[in-house]
C-alpha positions as CSV (number, residue, x, y, z in Angstrom):
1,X,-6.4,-6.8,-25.8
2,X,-5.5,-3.3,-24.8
3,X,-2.2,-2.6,-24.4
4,X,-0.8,-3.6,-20.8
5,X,0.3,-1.7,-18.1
6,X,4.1,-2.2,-18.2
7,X,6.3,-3.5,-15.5
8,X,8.0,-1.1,-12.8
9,X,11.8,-1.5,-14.4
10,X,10.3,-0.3,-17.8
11,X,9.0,2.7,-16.3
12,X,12.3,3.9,-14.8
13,X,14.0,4.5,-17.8
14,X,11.2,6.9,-18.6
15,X,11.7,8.5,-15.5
16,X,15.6,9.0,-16.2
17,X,14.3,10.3,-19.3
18,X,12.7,12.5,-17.6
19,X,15.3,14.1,-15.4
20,X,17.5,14.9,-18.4
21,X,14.9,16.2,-20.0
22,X,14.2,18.9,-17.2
23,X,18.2,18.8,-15.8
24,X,19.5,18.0,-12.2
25,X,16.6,19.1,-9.7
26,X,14.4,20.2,-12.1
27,X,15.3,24.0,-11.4
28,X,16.0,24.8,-14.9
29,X,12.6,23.7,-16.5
30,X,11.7,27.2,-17.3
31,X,14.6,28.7,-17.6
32,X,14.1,28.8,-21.5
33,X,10.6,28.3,-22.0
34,X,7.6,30.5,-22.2
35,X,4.1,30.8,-20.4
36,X,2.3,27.4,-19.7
37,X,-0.8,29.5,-21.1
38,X,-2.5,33.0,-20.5
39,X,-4.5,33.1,-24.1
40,X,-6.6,36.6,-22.9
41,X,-6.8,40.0,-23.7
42,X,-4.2,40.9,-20.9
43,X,-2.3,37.8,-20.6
44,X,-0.7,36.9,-24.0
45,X,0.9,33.7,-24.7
46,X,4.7,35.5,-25.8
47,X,4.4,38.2,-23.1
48,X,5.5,35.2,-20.0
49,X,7.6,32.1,-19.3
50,X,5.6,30.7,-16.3
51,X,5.2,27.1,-14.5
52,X,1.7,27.7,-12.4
53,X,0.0,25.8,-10.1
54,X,-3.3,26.5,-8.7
55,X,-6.0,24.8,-6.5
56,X,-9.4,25.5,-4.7
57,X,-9.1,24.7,-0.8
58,X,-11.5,25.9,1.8
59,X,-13.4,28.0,-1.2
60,X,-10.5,30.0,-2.6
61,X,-8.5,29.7,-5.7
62,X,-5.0,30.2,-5.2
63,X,-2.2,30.8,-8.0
64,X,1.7,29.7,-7.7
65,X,4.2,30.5,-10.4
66,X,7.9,30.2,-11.6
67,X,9.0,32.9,-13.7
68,X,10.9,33.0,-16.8
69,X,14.5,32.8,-14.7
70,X,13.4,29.8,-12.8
71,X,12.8,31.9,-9.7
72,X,9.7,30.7,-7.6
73,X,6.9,33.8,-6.8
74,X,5.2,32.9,-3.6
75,X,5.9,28.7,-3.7
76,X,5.4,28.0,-0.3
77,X,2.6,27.1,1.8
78,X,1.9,30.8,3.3
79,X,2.9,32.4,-0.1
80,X,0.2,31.8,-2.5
81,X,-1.2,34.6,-4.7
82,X,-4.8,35.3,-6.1
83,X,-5.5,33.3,-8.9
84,X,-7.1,36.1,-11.6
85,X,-10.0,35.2,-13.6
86,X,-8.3,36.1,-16.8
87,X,-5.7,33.4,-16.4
88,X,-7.1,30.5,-18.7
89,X,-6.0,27.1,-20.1
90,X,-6.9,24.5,-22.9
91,X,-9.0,21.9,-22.0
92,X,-6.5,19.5,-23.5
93,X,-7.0,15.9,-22.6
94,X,-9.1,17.2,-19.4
95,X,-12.3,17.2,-21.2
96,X,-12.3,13.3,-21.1
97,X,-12.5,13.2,-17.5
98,X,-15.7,15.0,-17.3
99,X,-17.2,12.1,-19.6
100,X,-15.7,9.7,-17.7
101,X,-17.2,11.1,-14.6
102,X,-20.5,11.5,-16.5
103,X,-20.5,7.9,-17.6
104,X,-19.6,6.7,-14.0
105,X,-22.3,8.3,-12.2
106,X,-24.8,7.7,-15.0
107,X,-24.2,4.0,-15.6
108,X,-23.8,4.0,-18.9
109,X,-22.1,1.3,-20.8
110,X,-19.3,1.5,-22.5
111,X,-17.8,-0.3,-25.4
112,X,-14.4,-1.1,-25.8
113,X,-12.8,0.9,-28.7
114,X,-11.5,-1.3,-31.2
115,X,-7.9,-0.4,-32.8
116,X,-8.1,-1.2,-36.6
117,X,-5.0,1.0,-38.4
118,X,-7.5,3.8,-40.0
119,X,-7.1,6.7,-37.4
120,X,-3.3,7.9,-36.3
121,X,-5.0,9.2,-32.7
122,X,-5.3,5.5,-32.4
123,X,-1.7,5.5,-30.6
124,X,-2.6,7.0,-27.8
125,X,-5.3,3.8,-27.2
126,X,-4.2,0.5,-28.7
127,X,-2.2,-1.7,-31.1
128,X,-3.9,-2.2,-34.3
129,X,-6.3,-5.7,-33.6
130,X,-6.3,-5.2,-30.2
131,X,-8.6,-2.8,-28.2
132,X,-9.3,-0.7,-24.8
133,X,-11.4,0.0,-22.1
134,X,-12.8,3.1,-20.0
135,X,-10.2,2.8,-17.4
136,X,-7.0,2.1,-19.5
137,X,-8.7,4.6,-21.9
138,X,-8.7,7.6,-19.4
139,X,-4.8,6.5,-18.2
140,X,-3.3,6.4,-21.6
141,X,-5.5,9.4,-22.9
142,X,-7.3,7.5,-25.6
143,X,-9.5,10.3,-26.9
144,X,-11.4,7.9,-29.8
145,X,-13.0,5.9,-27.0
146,X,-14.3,9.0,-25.2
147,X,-15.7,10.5,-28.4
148,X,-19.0,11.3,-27.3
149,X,-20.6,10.6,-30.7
150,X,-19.0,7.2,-30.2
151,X,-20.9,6.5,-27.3
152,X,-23.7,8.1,-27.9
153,X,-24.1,10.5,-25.6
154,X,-27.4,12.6,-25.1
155,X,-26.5,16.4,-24.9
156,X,-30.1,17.1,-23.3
157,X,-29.2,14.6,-20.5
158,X,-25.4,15.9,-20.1
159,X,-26.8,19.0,-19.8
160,X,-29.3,18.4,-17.0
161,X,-26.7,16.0,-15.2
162,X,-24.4,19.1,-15.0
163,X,-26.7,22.0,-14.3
164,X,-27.7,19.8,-11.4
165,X,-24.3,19.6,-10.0
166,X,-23.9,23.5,-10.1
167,X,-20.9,23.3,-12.9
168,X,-19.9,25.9,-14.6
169,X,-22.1,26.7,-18.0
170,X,-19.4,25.8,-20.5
171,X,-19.5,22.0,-19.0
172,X,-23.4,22.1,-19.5
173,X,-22.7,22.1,-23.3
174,X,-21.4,18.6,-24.5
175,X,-19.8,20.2,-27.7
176,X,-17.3,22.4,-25.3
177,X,-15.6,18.7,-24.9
178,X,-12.8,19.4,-27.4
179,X,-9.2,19.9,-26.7
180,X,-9.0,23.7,-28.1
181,X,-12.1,24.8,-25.9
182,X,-10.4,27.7,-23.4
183,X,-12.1,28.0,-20.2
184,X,-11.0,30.1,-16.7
185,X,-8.4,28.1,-14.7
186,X,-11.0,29.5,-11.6
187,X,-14.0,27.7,-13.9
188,X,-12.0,24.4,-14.2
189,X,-11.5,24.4,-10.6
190,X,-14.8,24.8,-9.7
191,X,-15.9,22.2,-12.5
192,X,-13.7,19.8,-10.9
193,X,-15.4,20.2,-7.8
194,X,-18.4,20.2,-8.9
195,X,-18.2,16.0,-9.9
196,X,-20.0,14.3,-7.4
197,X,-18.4,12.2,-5.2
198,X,-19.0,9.0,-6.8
199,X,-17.9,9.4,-10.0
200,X,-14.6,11.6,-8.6
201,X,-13.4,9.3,-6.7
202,X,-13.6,6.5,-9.4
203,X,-11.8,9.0,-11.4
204,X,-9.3,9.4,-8.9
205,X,-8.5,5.8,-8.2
206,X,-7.9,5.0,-11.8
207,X,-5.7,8.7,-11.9
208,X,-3.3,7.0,-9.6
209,X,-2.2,5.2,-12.6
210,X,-1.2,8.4,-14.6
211,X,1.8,8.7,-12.7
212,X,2.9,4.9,-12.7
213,X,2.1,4.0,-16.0
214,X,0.2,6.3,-18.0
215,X,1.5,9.7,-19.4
216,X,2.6,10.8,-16.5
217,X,5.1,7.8,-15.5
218,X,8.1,8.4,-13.9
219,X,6.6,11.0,-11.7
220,X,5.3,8.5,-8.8
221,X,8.7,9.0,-7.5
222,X,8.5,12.4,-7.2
223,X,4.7,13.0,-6.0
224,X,3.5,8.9,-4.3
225,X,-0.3,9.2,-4.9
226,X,-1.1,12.2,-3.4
227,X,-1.3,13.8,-7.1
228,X,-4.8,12.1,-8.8
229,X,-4.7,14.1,-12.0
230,X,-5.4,13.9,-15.6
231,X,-2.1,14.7,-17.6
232,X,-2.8,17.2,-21.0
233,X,-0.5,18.1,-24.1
234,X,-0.6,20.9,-26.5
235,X,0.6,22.5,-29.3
236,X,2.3,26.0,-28.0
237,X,1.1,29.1,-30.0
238,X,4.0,31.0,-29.6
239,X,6.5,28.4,-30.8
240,X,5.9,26.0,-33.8
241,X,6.6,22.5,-32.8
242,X,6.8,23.1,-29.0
243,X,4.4,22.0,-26.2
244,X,2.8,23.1,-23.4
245,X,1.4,21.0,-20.9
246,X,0.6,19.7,-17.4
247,X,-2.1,18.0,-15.4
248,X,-5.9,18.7,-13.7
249,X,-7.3,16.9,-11.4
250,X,-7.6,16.5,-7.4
251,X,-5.4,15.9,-4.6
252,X,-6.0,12.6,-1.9
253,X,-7.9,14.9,0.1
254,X,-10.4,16.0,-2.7
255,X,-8.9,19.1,-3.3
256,X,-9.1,20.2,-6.9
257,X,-5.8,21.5,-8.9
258,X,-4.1,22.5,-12.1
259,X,-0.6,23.0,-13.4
260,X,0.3,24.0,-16.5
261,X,4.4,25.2,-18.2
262,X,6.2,24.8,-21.1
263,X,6.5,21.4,-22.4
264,X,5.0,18.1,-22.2
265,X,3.2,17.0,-19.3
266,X,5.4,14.6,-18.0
267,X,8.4,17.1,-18.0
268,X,5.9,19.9,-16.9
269,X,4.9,17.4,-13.6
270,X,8.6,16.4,-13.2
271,X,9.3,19.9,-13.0
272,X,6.8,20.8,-10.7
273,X,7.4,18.4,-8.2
274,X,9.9,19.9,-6.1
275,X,7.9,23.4,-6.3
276,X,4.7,21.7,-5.0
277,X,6.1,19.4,-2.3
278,X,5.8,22.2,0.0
279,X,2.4,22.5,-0.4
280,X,1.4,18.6,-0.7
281,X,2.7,18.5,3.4
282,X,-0.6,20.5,3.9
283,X,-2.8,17.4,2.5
284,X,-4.0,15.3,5.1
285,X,-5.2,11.7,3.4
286,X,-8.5,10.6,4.8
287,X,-8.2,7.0,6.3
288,X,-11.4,5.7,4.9
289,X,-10.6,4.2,1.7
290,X,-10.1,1.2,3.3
291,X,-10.6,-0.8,6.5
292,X,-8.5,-3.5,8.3
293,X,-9.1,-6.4,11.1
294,X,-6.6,-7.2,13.0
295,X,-7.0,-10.2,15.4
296,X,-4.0,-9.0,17.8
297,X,-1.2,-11.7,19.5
298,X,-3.3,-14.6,17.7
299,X,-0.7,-17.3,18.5
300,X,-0.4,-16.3,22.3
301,X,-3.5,-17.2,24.0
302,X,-4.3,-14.0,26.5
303,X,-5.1,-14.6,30.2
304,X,-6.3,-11.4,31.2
305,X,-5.8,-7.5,30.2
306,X,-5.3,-5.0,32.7
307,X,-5.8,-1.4,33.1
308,X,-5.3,1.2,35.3
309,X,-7.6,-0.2,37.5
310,X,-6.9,-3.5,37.6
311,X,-8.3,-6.4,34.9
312,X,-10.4,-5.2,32.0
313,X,-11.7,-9.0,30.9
314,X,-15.3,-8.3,32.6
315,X,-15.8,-5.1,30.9
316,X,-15.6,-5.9,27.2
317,X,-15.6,-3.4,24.6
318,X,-13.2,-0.4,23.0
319,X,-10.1,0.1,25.1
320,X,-9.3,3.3,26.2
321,X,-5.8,3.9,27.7
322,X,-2.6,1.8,28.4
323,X,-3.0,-1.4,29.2
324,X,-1.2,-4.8,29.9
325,X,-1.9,-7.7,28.0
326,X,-1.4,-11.1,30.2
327,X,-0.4,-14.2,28.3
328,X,-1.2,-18.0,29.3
329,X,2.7,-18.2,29.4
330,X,3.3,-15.7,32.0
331,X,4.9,-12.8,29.1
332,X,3.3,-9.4,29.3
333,X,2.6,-6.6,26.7
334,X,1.9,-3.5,26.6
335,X,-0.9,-1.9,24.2
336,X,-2.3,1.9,23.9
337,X,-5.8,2.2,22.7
338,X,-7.6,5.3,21.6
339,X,-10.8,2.7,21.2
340,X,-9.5,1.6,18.2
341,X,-8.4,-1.8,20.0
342,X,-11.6,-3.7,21.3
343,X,-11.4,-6.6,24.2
344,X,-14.0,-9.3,23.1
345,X,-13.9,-13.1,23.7
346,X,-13.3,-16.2,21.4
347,X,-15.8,-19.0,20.7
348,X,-14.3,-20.9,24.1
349,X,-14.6,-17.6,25.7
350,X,-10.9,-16.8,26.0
351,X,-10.3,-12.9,25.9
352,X,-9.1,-11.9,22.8
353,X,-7.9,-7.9,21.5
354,X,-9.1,-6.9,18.0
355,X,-7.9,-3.9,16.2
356,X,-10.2,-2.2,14.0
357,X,-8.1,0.6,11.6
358,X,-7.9,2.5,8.3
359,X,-5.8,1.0,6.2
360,X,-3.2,3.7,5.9
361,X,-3.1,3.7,10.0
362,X,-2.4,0.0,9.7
363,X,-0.2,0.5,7.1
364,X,1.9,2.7,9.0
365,X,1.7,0.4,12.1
366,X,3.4,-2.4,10.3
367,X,6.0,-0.3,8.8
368,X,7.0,0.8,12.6
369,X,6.8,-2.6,13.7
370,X,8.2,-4.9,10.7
371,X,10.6,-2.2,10.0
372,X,12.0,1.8,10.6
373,X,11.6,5.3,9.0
374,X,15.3,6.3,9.0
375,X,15.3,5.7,5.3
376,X,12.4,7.6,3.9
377,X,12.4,5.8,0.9
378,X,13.0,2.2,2.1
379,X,9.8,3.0,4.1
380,X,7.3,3.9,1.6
381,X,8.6,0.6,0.0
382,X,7.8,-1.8,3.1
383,X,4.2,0.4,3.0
384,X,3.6,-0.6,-0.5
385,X,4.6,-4.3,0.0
386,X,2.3,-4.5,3.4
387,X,-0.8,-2.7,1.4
388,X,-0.3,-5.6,-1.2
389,X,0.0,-8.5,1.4
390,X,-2.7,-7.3,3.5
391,X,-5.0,-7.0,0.1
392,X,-3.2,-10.0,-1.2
393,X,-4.1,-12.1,1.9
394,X,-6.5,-10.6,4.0
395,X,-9.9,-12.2,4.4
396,X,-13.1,-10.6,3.8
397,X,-15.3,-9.4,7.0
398,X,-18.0,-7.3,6.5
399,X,-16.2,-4.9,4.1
400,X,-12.8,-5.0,5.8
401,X,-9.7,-6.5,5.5
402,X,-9.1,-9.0,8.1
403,X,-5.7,-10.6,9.1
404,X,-3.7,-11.8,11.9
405,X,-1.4,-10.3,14.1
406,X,1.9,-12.3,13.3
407,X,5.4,-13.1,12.3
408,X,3.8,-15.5,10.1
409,X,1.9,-12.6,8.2
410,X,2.4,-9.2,9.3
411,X,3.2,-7.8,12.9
412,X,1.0,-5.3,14.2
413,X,2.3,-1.9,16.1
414,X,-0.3,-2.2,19.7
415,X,-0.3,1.7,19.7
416,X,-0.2,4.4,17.4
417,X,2.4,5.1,14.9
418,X,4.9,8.1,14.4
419,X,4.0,10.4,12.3
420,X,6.8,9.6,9.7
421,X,5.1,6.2,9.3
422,X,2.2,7.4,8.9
423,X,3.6,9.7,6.2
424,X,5.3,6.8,4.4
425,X,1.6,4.9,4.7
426,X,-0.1,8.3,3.3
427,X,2.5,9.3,0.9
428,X,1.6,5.9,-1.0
429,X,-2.0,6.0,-0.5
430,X,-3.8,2.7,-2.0
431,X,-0.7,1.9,-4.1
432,X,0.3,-2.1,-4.6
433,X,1.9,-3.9,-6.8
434,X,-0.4,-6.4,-8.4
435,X,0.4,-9.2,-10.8
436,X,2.9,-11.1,-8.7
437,X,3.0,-12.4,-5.3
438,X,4.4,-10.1,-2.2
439,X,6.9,-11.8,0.4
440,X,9.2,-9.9,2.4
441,X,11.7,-10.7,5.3
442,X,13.9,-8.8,7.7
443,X,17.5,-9.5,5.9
444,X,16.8,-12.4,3.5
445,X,16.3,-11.8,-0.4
446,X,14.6,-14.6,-2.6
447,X,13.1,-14.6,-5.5
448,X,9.6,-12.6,-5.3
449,X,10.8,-11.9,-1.5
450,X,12.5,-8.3,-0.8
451,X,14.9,-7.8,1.8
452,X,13.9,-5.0,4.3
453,X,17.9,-4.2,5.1
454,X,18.9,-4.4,1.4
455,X,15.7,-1.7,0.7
456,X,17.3,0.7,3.4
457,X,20.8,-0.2,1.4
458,X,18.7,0.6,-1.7
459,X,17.3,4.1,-0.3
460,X,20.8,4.9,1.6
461,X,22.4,4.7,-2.6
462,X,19.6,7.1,-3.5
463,X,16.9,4.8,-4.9
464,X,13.7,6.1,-4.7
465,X,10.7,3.8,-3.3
466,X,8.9,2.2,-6.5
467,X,13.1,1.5,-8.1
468,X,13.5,-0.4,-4.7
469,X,10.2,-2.5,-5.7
470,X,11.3,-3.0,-9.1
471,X,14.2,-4.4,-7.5
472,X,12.6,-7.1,-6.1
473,X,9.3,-7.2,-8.3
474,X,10.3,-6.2,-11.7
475,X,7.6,-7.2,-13.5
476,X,4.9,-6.3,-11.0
477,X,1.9,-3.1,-11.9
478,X,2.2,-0.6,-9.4
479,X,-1.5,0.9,-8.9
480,X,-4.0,1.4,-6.9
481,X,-6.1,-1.8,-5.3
482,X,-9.4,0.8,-5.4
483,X,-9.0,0.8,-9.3
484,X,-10.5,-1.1,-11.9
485,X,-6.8,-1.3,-13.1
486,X,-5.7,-3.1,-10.2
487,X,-7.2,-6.1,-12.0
488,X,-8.6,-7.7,-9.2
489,X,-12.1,-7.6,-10.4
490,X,-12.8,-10.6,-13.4
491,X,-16.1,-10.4,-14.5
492,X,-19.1,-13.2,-13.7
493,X,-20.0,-13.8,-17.2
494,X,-23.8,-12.9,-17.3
495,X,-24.0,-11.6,-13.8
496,X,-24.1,-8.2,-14.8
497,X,-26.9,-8.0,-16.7
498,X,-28.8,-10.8,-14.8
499,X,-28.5,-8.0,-11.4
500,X,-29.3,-5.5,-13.9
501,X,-32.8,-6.8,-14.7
502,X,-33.8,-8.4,-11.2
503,X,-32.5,-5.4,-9.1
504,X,-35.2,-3.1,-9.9
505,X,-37.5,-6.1,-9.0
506,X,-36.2,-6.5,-5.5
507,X,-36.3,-3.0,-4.8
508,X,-40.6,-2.9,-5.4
509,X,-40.8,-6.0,-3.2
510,X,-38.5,-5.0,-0.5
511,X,-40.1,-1.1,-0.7
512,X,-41.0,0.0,2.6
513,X,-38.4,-3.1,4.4
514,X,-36.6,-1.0,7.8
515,X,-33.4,-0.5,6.7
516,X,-33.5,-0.8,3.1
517,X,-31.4,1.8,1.1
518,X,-31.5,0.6,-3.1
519,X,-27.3,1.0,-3.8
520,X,-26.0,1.9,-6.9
521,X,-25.6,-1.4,-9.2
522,X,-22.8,-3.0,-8.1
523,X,-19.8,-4.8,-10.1
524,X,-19.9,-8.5,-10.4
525,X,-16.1,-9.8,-9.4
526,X,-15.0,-13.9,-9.6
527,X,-14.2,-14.4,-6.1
528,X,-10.9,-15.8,-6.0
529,X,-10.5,-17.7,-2.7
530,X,-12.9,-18.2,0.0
531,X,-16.6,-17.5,0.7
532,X,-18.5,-14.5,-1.7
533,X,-18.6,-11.7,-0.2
534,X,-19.9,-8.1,-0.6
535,X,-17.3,-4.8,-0.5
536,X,-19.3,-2.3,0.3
537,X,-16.5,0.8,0.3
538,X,-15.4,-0.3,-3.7
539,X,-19.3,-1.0,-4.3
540,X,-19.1,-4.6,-5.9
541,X,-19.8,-8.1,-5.0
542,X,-17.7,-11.3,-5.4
543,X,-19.3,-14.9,-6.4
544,X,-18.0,-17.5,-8.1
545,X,-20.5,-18.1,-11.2
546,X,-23.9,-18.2,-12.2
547,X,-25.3,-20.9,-13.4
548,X,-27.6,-22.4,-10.6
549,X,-30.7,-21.7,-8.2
550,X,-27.9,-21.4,-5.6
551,X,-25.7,-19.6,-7.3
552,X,-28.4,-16.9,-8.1
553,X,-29.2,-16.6,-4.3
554,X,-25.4,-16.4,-3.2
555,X,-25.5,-13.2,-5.4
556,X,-28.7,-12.2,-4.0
557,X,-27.6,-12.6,-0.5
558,X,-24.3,-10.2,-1.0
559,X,-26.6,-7.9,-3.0
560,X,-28.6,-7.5,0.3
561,X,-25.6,-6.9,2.4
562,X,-24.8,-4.1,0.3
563,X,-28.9,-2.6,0.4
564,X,-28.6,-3.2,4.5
565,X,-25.5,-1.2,5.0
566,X,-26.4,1.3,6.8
567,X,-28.8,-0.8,9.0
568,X,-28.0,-3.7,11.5
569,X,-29.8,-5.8,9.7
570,X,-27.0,-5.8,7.2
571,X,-24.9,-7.9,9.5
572,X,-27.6,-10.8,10.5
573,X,-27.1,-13.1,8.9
574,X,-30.1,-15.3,9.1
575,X,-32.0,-12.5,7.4
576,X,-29.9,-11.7,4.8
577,X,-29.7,-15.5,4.0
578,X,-33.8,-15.3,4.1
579,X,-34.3,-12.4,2.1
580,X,-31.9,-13.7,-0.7
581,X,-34.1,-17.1,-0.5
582,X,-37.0,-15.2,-0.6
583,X,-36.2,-13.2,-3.7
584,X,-35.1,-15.7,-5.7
585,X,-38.1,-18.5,-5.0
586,X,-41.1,-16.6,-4.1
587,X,-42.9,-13.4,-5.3
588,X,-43.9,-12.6,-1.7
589,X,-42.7,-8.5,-0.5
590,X,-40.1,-8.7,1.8
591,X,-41.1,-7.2,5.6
């Protein structure tokens, strides 16, 4: 098998590596290097020591630097400078995320590369025997596996694919993928953001591991998840043996960036980090990755909720305002509602208040309400274990994430949070920990269980967040639940290809159907507990096998789910249950 991704306490040697490497606070990371790279007629490699950082935001390029004496030029928010045209970089390692995005969006199948001994790039992929996937691939910057001769690739197609996304010419040749190839930091920008949407933010979900556990590890501490970025290394001109190095890639909110210094990435992102903190506080994390359920004061049965005017019970729907929540035991609460809290009624008819959030928002309501933000740190550990325990134990409703409101599972803030929660909960975007089960109590430690005052102990000693989860989870993955890393999707065996062939099928017969939108093919996943279901937001399915009739129409019947979407129809269902029978028995169009 590929080689694993390695436990949290592993990693933080390499991130005390790290610091030595660059010395206390990083300041002195330049102090006697030379330019990250300027290879043009007016910007020599010898004639600079530099640390840059650039990125395109609201359609202008922008340029931040360290000089040679570690002094910062213009490293704040308000004090970026023009980035020229004539500044340029190596591709380095970058190139293979434009084939990964390519093979993404174009569905292309991809073979595992095999490690057998006869290449030396081979130990950037795999041990010899074993071998590696796209995803681990792109993390540990196995270039053998992205080799487009490998794979096959058609340079008439990669051209057309990237013309039509209005890149810049030199990606529109598949033989500029080569780790020499010198392009315009302004061009790789604009290349960046030229990858659709799909394939980017696939790209960026599995680039969240970079920093845990791929060549970038160590640095999780210093940036959370905000940094999605493919790490490069390489040789300097202007000194034999030495590096230069850094990262490309996009910020949580989509904007594209680049950094580049003296050194190996990983030293060139640790000493970045404090530079670019500044700027990170402009990134605002969209709330949409994910979306959560919350079935509010679910062991309290409510008697009525009132408003300003008196009880809301008749008038069911979004809540808007303060309220009071009246229990059947004569206690009271009190809940603010921008409309994200609904009033509805149980099967008896009971009133009931449901919560519908992003998962970051909840995130950050259950770090408020199971815990504090006086320790930064301790914080953005309690929103990394409740991400996991809400994807660890949360149901499945119609593409969400659905849970209780409880001491027995997580408590629920009934208003918004602060806005240092909701930093914590941002900061740490989509990260979990997976490959262990996630417990946590007020003051009691156990074993797989962390202690929320000994994390704030933890934080007031200096730890950072992910060495206060290695703490308690040492041998826990610390990635992103949106990535195929994440390991929470094991394939159907035959499912794939079975969709494959029948999907183009359903889509003649259902042609013309109200509502019906063909999706992109979808990944097969086992489910592992409860009912299959279809996730719409991660585009796959879950079902348990398939081997029968009735296994062929569960995966039907989620398939649908995912063509209805956008349509109410998507949520009957009687007709989805129809059409999936429908499909799979009869040759009849679907109306």
């Amino acid at each position: 098998m590929f080689r694993t991704l390695r436990p949290l306490r592993d990693r933080l040697a390499a991130r005390l590596r790290i610091a030595l490497a660059v010395g206390v606070g990083f300041g002195c990371c330049v102090c006697n290097g030379t330019l990250a790279y300027a290879a043009t007629s007016s910007q020599t490699v010898s004639g600079s020591q530099m640390l840059r950082f650039a990125w395109l935001r609201d359609g202008q390029s922008q340029l931040w630097q360290v000089d040679g004496s570690g002094a910062a030029v213009g490293f704040s928010p308000q004090g970026a400078g023009v980035l020229p045209a004539t500044l340029e970089t190596p591709l380095g390692s970058v190139w293979k995320l434009f084939v990964y995005g390519y093979l993404v969006d174009r569905n292309i199948a991809t073979p595992d590369y095999a490690c057998n001994g006869g290449d030396p790039e081979e130990v950037y992929c795999c041990m010899t025997g074993s071998h590696i996937d796209r995803e681990h691939a792109l993390v540990q910057s196995c270039g053998l596996f992205f080799e487009p001769a490998r794979l096959q690739l058609d340079s008439a197609d990669w051209r057309k694919y990237w013309t039509a996304a209005h890149a810049p010419a030199w990606l529109h040749d598949l033989h500029a993928m080569t780790p020499t190839r010198r392009v315009p930091v302004t061009e790789l920008l604009a290349a960046l953001q030229a990858m659709p949407v799909r394939p980017r933010e696939a790209a960026a979900s599995t680039l969240v591991s970079v920093l845990t556990s791929g060549r970038g590890e160590g640095t999780v501490s210093l940036y959370g998840s905000v940094l999605r970025a493919k790490t490069w290394t390489m040789p300097d001109p202007a000194r034999p043996g030495a590096s230069i190095g850094g990262a490309a890639g996009w910020l949580a909110d989509g904007t594209p960036v680049w950094l580049g210094g003296p050194g190996g990435s990983a030293r060139v992102l640790a000493a970045a980090a404090p530079r670019i903190a500044p700027l990170l506080t402009q990134v605002t994390v969209p709330d949409d990755g994910a979306c959560v359920l919350v079935d509010f004061f679910s062991r309290y049965p409510i008697r009525e909720v009132f408003g300003d005017k008196g009880p809301a019970a008749a008038s069911e729907g979004p809540l808007r305002g303060d309220f009071r929540v009246g229990f059947v035991n004569g206690n009271l609460a009190r809940v603010t509602s921008r409309g994200e809290l609904r009033l509805d009624r149980d099967a008896a008819g009971a009133p009931q208040v449901v919560g519908r959030f992003g998962m970051n928002d909840y995130v950050a309501r259950v770090v408020e309400r199971e815990g504090d933000t006086s320790q930064a740190e301790a914080a953005k550990a309690l929103a990394v274990a409740a991400r996991t325990y809400v994807v660890q134990h949360g149901n499945h409703d119609h593409g969400c994430f659905r849970i209780d409101d409880s001491s027995s599972t997580q408590r629920v803030l009934p208003r918004a949070p602060t806005a240092a929660a909701r930093h914590a909960a941002d900061v740490t975007d989509a990260l979990v920990l997976t490959g262990v089960p996630v417990q946590y109590h007020h003051d009691k430690a156990a074993p797989g269980q962390m202690s929320w005052q000994a994390a704030k102990s933890s934080a007031q000693t200096g730890l950072t967040f992910d060495a206060i989860l290695a703490r308690t989870w040492p041998q826990a993955t610390l990635t992103s639940f949106q990535s195929p890393l994440s390991g929470d999707c094991v394939e159907v065996a035959g499912a794939q290809a079975w969709l494959q062939r029948n999907a183009p099928l359903w889509a003649r017969r259902m042609d013309g159907a109200a509502g019906y939108e063909t999706p992109d093919l979808p990944a097969v996943c086992a489910v592992r507990e409860g009912r299959p279901y279809a996730d719409a937001q991660r585009n796959r399915v879950y079902v348990y096998r398939l081997q029968t009739e009735e296994d062929r129409i569960a995966l039907a019947h989620e398939y649908i789910h995912l063509a209805f979407q956008h349509h109410p129809r998507g949520l009957d269902e009687t007709f989805v249950e129809r059409t999936a029978r429908t499909l799979i028995r009869t040759d009849n169009p679907i109306q």
